[in-house]
SELUM-997753 format. One line per field, with one value per residue (C-alpha): x, y, z; residue in one letter; residue number from 1. Coordinates in steps of 0.001 Angstrom, whole numbers, padded with zeros to 6 digits, m for minus. Example, Ala and Ser with C-alpha at 12.3 -4.5 7.8 and 13.67 -1.06 7.14 Angstrom:
! SELUM-997753
px	(012300_013670) .
py	(m004500_m001060) .
pz	(007800_007140) .
r	(A_S) .
k	(1_2) .
//
This chain:
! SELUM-997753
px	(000000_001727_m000283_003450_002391_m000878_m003686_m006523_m009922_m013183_m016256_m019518_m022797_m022937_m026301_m024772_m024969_m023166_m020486_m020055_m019980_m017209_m015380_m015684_m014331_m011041_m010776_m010440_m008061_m005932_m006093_m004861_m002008_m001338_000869_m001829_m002883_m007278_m009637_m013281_m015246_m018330_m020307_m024113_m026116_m029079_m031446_m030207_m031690_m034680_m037292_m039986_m040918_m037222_m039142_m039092_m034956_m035033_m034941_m032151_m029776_m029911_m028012_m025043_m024338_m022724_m020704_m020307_m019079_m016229_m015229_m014695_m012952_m010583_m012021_m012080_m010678_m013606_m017208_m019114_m022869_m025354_m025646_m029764_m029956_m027627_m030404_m031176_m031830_m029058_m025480_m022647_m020400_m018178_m015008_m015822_m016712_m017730_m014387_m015517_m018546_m017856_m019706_m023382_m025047_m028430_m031077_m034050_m036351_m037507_m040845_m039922_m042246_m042649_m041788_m044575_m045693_m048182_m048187_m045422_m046433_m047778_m050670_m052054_m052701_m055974_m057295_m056363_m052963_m050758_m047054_m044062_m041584_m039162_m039487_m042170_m040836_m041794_m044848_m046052_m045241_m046884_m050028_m049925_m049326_m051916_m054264_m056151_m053424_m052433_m048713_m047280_m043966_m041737_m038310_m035007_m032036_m032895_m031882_m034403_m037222_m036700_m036557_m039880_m041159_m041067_m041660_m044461_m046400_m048276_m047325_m047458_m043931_m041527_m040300_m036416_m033378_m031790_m028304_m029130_m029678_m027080_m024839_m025535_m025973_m029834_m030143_m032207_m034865_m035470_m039160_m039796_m037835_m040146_m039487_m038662_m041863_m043794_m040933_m038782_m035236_m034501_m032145_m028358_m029786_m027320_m024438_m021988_m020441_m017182_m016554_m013291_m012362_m011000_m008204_m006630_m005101_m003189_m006761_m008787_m006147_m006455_m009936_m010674_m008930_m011719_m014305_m016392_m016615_m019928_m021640_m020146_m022299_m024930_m025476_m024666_m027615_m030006_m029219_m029080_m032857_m033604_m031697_m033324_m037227_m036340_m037828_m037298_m037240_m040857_m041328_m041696_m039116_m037639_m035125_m032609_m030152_m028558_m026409_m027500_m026444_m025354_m023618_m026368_m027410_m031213_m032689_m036513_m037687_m040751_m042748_m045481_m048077_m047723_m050627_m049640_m052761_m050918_m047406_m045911_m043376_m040367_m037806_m035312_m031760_m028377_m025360_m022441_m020927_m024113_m025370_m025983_m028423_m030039_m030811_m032234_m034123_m035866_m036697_m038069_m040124_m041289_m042249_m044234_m046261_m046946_m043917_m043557_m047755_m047279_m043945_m046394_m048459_m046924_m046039_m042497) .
py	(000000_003267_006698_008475_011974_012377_013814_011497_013614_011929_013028_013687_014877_018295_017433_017029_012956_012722_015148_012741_009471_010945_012157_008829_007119_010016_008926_005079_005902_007800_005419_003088_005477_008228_010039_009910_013015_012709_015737_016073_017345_018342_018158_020025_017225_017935_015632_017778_020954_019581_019823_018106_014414_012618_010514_013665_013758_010005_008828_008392_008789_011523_012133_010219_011691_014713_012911_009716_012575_014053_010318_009178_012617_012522_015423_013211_009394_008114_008698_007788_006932_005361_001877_002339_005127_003376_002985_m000999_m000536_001953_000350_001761_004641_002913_001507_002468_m000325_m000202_m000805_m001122_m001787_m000481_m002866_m002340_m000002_m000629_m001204_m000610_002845_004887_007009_010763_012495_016286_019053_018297_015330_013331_009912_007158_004665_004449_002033_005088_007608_008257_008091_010275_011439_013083_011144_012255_010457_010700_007304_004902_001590_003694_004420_001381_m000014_002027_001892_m001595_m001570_001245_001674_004853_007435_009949_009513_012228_012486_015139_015940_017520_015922_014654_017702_020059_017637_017742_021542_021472_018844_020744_024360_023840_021082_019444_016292_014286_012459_011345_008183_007723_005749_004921_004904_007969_009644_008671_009769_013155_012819_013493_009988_011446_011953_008584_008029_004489_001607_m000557_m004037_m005371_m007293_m003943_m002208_m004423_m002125_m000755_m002714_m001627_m000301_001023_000397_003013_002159_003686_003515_004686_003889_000366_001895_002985_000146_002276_004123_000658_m001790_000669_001149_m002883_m002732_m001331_m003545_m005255_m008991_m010349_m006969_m007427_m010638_m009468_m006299_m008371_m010976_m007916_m005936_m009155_m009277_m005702_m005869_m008785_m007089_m004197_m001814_001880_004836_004875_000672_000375_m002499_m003891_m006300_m007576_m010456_m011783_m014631_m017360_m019188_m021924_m019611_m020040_m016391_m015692_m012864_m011617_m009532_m007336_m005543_m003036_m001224_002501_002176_m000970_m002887_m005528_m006985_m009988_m012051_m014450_m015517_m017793_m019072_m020631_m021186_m017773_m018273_m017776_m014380_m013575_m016606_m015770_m012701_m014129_m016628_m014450_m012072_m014697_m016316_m013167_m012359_m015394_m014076_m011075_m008568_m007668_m006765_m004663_m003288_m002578_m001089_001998_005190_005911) .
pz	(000000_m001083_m000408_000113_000822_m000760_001184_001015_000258_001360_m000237_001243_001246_003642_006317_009839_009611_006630_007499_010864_009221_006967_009931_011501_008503_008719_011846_011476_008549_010673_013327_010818_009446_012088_009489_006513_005895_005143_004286_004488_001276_001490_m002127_m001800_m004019_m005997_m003541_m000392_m002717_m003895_m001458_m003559_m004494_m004555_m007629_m009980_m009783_m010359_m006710_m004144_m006694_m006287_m003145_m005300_m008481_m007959_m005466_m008257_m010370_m008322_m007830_m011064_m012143_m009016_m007083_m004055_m003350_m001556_m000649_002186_002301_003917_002162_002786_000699_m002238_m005027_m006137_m009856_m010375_m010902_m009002_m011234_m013786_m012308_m008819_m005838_m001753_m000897_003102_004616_008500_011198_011144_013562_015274_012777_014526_013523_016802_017137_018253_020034_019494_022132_024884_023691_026186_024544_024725_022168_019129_020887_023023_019745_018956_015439_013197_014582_012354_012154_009777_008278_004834_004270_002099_003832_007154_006120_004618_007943_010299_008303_008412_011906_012424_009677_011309_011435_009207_008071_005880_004155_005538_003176_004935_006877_010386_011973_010085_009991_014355_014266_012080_014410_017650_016306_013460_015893_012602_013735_017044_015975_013615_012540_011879_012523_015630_014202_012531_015977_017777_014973_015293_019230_019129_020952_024272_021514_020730_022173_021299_019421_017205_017332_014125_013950_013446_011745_009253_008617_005207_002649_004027_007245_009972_007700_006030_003230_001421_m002451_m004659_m007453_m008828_m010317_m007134_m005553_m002343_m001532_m002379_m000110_002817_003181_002885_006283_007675_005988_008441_006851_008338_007594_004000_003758_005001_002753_000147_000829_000980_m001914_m003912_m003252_m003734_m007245_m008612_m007175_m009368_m007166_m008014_m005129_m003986_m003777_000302_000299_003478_003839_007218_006984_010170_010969_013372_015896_013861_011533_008865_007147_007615_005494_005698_002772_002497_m000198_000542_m001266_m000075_002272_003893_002910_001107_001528_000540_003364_003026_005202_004123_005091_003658_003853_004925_000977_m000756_000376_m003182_m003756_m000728_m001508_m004953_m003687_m001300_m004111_m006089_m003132_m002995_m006253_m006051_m003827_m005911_m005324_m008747_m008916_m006079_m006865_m010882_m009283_m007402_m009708_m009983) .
r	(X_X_X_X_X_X_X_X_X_X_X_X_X_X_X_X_X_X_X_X_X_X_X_X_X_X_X_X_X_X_X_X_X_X_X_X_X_X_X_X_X_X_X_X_X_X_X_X_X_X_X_X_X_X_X_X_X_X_X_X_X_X_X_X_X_X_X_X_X_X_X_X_X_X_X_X_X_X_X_X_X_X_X_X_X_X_X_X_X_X_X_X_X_X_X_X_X_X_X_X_X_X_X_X_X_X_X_X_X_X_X_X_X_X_X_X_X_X_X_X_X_X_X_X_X_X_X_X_X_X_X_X_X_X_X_X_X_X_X_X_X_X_X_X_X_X_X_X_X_X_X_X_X_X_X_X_X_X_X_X_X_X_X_X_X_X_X_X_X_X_X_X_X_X_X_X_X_X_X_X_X_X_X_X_X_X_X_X_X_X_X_X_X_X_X_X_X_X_X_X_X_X_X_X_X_X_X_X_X_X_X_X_X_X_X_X_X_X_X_X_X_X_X_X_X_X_X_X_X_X_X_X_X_X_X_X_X_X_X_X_X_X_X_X_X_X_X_X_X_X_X_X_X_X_X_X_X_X_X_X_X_X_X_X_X_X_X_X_X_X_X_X_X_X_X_X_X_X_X_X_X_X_X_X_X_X_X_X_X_X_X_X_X_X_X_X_X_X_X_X_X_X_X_X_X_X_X_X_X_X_X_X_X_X_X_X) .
k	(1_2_3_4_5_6_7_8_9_10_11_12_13_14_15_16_17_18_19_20_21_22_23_24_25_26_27_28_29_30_31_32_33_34_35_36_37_38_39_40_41_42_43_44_45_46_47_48_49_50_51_52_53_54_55_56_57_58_59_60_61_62_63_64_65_66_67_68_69_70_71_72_73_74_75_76_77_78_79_80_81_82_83_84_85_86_87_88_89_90_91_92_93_94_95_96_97_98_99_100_101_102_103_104_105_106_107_108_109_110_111_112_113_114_115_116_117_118_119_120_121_122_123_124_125_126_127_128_129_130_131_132_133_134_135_136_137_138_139_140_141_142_143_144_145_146_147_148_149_150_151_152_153_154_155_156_157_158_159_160_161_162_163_164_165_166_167_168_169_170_171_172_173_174_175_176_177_178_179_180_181_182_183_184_185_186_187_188_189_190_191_192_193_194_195_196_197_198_199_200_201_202_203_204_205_206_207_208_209_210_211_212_213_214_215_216_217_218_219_220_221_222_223_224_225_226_227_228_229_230_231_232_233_234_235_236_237_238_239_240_241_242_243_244_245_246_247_248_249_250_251_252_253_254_255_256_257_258_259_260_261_262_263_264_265_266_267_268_269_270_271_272_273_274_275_276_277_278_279_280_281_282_283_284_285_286_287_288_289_290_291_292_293_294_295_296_297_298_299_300_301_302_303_304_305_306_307_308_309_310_311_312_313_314_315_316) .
//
């Protein structure tokens, strides 16, 4: 591995979380080589500006592109994102990879109550309740779960959509990520963890993920020293069944592989229509060298059980 003296410049979107993750990623690299010298660049995407249906700029791609661009022209040396937000049915940037895949974070999503908030569950809100969340997975899910509230998308990083939360009062709470919060240190908001059984994770969930380019073999060789090998497999499983559903940005798709006890992988997969009123189920297992079958085989249990109509019948 030979970086000599080259500054290594790690590229990022600009909200609070991101800017974090990509600090914690500088970090670890200069854990790894104290004398390595790493900068932080922040790149303003075209998703973080939009503030309108993610689906008209083609989806969660576009929190990447701008930053896929400075990649592949040499702008930066690596990018960090969340894996969840990684689009399915939109290959990486030619000649770039996820070089790491740090260990995975808590996976679970947390209710957060507004500024004065009397309730403590979702079980004591009364019909009708206004909820907010960024995310169709989310919503699908709490509708499911909870058929008689109102559940609203709400755009903006985590830290705005709080803000709005407690000073605009149009909604009782928010839905978001654990991980997320406790990245940016907002974890005394967390209200109430769902159990997975009510709230099945995103695809990539809790995980951060850095790419560069596969032409760079000093940058690519370090940063597989801080891939996290049982996370690897288990993003891998997941996103093998989110590629082959072919869902696009608004498909409420949820996905979570584990390992067991006896070392087998176990992967559930989920599709919703954006109400919740239909889903289709699987959870499969096999063996810890065939997390891209898995992931396959789940998607095609799945589509048995009528993914692909469901996935049809949503507008992009």
């Amino acid at each position: 591995m030979t970086l000599g003296d080259r500054v290594l410049r790690v590229g990022t979107r600009t909200s609070p979380m991101a800017l974090h993750q990509a600090n914690l990623v500088a970090d670890m690299l200069k854990g790894l080589c104290p004398d390595l010298g790493v900068e932080v660049v922040g790149i303003e995407t075209s998703g973080d500006r939009w503030q309108g249906d993610l689906a008209e700029l083609g989806g969660k791609g576009a929190f990447m592109k701008e930053i896929d661009r400075a990649l592949v022209l040499g702008a930066v040396d690596a990018a960090v994102h969340c894996v969840k937000d990684v689009p399915g049915d939109v290959p990486l940037a030619m000649g770039t990879t996820f070089a790491a895949y740090l260990a995975r974070e808590d996976v679970h999503d947390a209710v957060v109550w507004r500024a004065g908030s009397r309730y403590g569950k979702l079980d004591e809100l009364p019909s009708g309740t206004r909820l907010g969340t960024s995310s169709v997975r989310r919503k699908a899910q709490l509708l499911k779960y909870r058929p008689d509230l109102h559940v609203e998308r709400i755009r903006g990083n985590v830290n705005s959509r709080l803000a709005r939360l407690d000073a605009e009062r149009q909604y009782e709470a928010l839905v978001l990520g654990c991980s997320g919060l406790r990245r940016i240190g907002m974890d005394d908001r967390i209200g109430q963890v769902l159990p997975l059984d009510i709230m099945c994770p995103a695809v990539g969930a809790g995980v951060i993920g850095v790419q560069c380019r596969t032409n760079d073999p000093g940058v690519l060789e370090l940063l597989r020293l801080l891939d996290h090998a049982e996370t690897r497999l288990h993003v891998r499983a997941e996103r093998a069944m989110l590629h082959a559903l072919q869902g696009h940005c608004n498909s409420p798709i949820a996905g979570h592989c584990t390992t067991t006890m006896d070392g087998q992988l176990s992967l559930i997969g989920m599709v919703f229509t954006r109400e919740g009123g239909k889903f289709a189920y699987a959870h499969e297992w096999d063996a810890p060298t065939r997390p891209d079958e898995l992931g396959g085989y789940v998607a095609a249990v799945l589509a048995r059980k009528g993914a692909r109509n469901i996935i049809a019948g949503i507008p992009h």
